[in-house]
N, C-alpha and C positions, 0 to 999 in steps of 0.2 A: 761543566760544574767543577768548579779546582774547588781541592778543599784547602784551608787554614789552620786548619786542629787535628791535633791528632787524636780524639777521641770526639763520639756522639750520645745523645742519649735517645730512644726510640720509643715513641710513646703508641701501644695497643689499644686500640678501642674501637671496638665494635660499630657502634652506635650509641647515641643519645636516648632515643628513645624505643627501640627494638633489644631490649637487654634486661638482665637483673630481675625476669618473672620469678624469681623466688623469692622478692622484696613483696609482691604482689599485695600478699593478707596482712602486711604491714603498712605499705605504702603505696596511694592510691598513682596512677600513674604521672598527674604533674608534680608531683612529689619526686617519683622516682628519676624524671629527667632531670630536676633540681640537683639531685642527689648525683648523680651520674656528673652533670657539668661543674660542679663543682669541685667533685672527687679530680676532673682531669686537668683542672685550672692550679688544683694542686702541683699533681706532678709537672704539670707544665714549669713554675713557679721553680719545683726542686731541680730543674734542671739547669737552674743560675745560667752561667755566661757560656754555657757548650750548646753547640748547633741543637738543635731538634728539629727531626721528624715524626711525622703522625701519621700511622698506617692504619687503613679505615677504608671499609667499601662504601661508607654511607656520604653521600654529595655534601651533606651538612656540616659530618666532621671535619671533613678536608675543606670547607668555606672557612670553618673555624680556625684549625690548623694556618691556612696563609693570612686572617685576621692578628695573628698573634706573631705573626714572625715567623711560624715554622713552614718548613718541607712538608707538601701533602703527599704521601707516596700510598697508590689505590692496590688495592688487596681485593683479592676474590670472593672473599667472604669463608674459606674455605677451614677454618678453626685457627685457633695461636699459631700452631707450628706453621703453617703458611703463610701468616704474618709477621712472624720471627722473621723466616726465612727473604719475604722480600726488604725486612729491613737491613738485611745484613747485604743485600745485593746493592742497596741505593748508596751503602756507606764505604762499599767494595770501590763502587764507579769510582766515589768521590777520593777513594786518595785517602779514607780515615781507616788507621789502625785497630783501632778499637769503641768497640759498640755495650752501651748500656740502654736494657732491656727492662720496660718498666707498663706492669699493668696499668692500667688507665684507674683503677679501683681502690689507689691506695690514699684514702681520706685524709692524715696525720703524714702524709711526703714531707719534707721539708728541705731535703739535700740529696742529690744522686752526686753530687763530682766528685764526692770524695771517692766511689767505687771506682774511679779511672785509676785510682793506686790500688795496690797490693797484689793476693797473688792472679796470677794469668788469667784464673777462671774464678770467678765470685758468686756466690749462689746465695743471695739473701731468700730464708726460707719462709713461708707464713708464719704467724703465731703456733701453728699447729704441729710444724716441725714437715710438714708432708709435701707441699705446694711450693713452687717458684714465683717467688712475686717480682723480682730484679734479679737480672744475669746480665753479667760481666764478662765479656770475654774478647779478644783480639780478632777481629771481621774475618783474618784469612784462615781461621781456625775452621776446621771441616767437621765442630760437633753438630753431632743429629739433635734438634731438636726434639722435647719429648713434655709438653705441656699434658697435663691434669693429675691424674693421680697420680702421687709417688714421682713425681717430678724431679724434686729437689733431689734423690736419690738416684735418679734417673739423668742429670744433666754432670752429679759430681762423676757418676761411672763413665760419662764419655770423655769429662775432662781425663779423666788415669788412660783411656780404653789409648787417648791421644798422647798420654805422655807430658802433658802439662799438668802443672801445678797448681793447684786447686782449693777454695774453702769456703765453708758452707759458713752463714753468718748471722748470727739472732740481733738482729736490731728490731727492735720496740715499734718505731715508728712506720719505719719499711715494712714493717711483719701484718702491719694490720689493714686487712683487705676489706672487702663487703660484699659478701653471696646471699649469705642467708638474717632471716630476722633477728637471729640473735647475736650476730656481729653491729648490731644497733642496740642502745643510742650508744655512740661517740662517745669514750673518754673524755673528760673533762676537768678541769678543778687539780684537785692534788692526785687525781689517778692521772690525766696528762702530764704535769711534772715531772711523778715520777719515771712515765716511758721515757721523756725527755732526755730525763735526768741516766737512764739505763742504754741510750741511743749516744749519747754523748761519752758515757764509758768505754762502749764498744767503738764504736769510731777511734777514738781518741788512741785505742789500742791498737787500729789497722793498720791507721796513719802516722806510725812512729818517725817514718821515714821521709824523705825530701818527697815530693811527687814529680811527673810529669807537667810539663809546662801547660797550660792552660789555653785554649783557641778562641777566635768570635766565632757568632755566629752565622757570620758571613762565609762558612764552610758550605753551606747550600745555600744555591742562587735560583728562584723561581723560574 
């Protein structure tokens, strides 16, 4: 498996339909699968022209995964950090430099490539300021993963603990996940613009600089 890019993006998801019981007293369950496939058709989408893989114990998401083009890479089931971790090892093999990390739950995705610039370590936080919902970081980097609470606090202290360079990052779009009922319904209308419009600010501000050259997808060969 040679890679062609120097950078990937890693998409986590569970499952389709074993997930998101705390949608439950909102949404009945073919609702929530709806919800769930949709959500990851996003991020699939924000991953534009950079390799992807989809790390999943469930048989269905990995059919999904090589339906669309991507890497299916199978996961134990054993929570994020486990997941993380094998996707940094698929993207070790391949020869890619650097790895963006993206929940499968981010409704309003619409661009991950731009995080292949800035600094070493990028921690896009939830709206809430506490949660990792995208991490950036360079594959041969030995940070510990540390998904759930206090996260985002948690993944900037390994970037220093390492000695790289580091920053935490409120984008509007990236920031907005979906656990519980009231992260429903969806922005829409002039409250989407404006994230838009506050996602395109911040950006704009990351990427002052030239970036890294840009790879196919052709980085991972089934």
């Amino acid at each position: 498996m040679k890679a062609t890019a120097p950078a990937a993006v890693a998409l986590l998801l569970r499952s389709f339909t074993d997930g998101k019981s705390r949608l439950s007293g909102a949404l009945p369950a073919p609702q929530r699968e709806a919800l769930v496939r949709t959500m990851a058709e996003a991020v699939r989408r924000a991953a534009g022209d950079l390799p992807l893989l989809v790390v999943t114990p469930d048989p269905a998401v990995r059919r999904w995964a090589l339906d669309v083009g991507a890497k299916a890479v199978e996961d134990p089931g054993r929570g994020l950090d486990t997941a993380a971790a094998r996707a940094r090892e698929a993207t070790l093999r391949a020869g890619i430099d650097r790895l963006v990390l993206a929940h499968a739950d981010l409704p309003l995705a619409d661009d991950l490539t731009w995080l292949v610039d800035g600094p070493t370590v990028t921690v896009v936080a939830d709206r809430h300021g506490s949660g990792t919902n995208v991490l950036a970081l360079p594959t041969a980097a030995g940070l510990r993963f540390g998904y759930g609470a206090g996260s985002c606090a948690h993944h900037l202290a390994e970037a220093r603990r390492l000695g790289l360079d580091a920053a935490v990052v409120t984008d509007p779009l990236l920031g907005w996940d979906v656990d519980e009922p009231d992260d429903l319904p969806l922005p829409s209308g002039t409250s989407l613009r404006a994230l838009r419009a506050a996602s395109a600010r911040e950006r704009a501000a990351r990427c002052a600089t030239p970036g890294r050259a840009r790879g196919d997808r052709g980085a991972f060969r089934r």
